[in-house]
C-alpha angles and dihedrals in degrees: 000000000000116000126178106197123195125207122184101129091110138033097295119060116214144176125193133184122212122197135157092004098307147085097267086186142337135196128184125171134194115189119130083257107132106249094235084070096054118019106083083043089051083043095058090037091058091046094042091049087063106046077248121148119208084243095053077065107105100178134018121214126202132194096219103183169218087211141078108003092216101029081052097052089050089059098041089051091045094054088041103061099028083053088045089054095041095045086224128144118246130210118222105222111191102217092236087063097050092051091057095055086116132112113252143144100238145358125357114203112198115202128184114191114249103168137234096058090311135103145170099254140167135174105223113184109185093000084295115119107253097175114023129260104260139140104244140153107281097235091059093053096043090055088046094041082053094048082066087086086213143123097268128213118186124198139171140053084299089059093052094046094044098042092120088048092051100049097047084065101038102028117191091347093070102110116193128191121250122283101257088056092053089090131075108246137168096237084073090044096056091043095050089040093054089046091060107040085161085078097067112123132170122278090263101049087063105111131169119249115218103163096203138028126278116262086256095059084044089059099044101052090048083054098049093039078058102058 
């Protein structure tokens, strides 16, 4: 299966190929560019690196969020018509999932920085939720994450900003992935999509996934519930 997967939901952009059970070829810049500028060109140069046409593609994968609102929403459009042109299927990635695409014993907590004490997290064992994609106060998912009663693994940008707040739960038994995982990329979002070829949908049923409302919407609804 050939899969060209898309990631634009944080600060890096990203596109990845995968072909013959492997990554053929991935890029991923960060920087400071809007996505909206670079991600179809990183797209064709992915494609271009591996002698690929957009209609050798036979699935299109998309990191749908939690993430960026708007860099989300540019990914989400892109697949979206380029799935649509093609009449190819495409693959929605959370970007908690793509970012547990890792081996490990045990249980992978994904965390997205969502700032002021809270994240995006979820606990995957053998690639399988174990505790439910959500945005939540950190404290609350590291004590879950404990109750587990598991061997944990954290990865992503959460893991990095929380670090103190992890280990004063786990102590030395906190275990973080290495520094170059920590952020989202299209490479773990092929893989996870072609590991799950049950998700395809068709080009209109791609939808971003933003587990909570913007900050906007946030401040709109305190000020309302405020007279």
């Amino acid at each position: 299966m050939v899969i060209l997967s898309i990631d634009s939901s944080g600060a890096a952009c990203s596109a990845a190929l995968y072909r013959g059970g492997e990554i053929a070829a991935c890029l991923l810049v960060n920087n400071g560019n809007t996505h909206s500028q670079q991600l179809m060109p990183l797209a064709a140069q992915t494609l271009e690196l591996c002698g690929c046409g957009l209609d050798q593609v036979d699935a299109f994968a998309c990191v749908t969020g939690p993430g960026s609102f708007t860099g989300v929403r540019i990914g989400v459009c892109a697949v979206r018509a380029m799935a649509m042109a093609q009449q190819k299927p495409v693959i929605a990635v959370s970007a908690l999932e793509a970012l547990a695409v890792l081996p490990f014993d045990g249980a992978i907590c994904a965390m997205i920085d969502a700032r002021h004490d809270q994240a995006y997290c979820a606990a995957f064992v053998s690639g399988r939720p174990v505790l439910e994609q959500q945005a939540r106060g950190v404290a609350d998912f590291v004590h879950q994450a404990h109750a587990l009663d598991l061997p944990c693994l954290f990865v992503g940008d959460g893991a990095l900003a929380y670090r103190a707040q992890i280990c004063a739960v786990f102590g030395d038994q906190a275990r973080f992935a290495p520094a170059h995982l920590n952020q989202v990329c299209a490479s773990g979002a092929a893989v996870f999509a072609a590991a799950h070829p049950e998700r395809m949908t068709a080009h209109d049923a791609l939808l971003p996934q933003y587990l909570r409302a913007s900050q906007a919407e946030r401040e709109y609804a305190g000020r309302a519930a405020h007279g």
